[in-house]
C-alpha positions in Angstrom: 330.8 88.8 -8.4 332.6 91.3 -10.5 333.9 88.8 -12.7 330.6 87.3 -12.9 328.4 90.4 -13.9 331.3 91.1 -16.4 330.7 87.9 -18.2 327.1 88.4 -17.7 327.0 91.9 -19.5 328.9 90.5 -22.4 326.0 88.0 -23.3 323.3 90.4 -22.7 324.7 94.2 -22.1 321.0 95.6 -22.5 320.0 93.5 -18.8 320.4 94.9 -15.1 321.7 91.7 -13.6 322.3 92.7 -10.1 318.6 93.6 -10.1 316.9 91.1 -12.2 316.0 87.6 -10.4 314.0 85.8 -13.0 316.8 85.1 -15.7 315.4 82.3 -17.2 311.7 82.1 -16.0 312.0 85.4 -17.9 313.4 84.6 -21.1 315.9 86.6 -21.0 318.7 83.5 -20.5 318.5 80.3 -23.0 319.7 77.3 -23.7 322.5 78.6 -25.4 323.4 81.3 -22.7 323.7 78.6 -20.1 326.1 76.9 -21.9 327.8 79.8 -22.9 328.0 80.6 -18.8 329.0 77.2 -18.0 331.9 77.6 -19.8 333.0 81.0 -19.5 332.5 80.0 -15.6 335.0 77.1 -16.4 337.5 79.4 -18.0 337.0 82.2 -15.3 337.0 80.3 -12.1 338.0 76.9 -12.6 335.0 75.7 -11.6 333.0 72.6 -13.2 329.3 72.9 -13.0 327.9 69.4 -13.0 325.3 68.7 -14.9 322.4 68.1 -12.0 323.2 72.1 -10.9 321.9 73.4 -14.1 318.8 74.0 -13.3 316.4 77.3 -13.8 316.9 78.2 -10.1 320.7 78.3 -10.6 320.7 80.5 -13.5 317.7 83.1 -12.3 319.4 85.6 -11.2 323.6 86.3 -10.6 323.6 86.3 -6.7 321.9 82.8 -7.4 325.1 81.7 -10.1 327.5 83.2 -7.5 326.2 81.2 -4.7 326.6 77.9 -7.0 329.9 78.8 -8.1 331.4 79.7 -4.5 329.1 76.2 -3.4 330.8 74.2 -5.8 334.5 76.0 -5.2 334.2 75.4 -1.5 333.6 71.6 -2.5 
């Protein structure tokens, strides 16, 4: 999770993202931030996020984007 609020921070240093759940229903998370995550997640922890798992829900919060990341890892 460390690795993942670290890479978090750098996109948007000014968010709490262990508290905040509504990433994207929020606004504070766009189009270009997801893809920005998808591949710093790549590069990070060799994990391929297929298209079908971006969705909002994924990306809401980082306990949400850890779960899809271990989910897919354990694959």
């Amino acid at each position: 999770m460390e690795k993942l609020l670290k890479i978090l921070n750098d996109l948007h240093p000014e968010v709490d993202f262990e508290a905040n759940e509504s990433l994207v229903d929020d606004g504070i998370l766009d189009s270009l931030d997801i893809v920005s995550l998808v591949t710093e997640i790549y590069a990070e922890f060799d994990v391929t996020i297929p298209a079908e798992e971006i969705v909002p829900e994924n990306f809401n919060s980082a306990k949400a984007l850890m779960a899809l990341i271990t989910k897919i890892d354990e694959e």
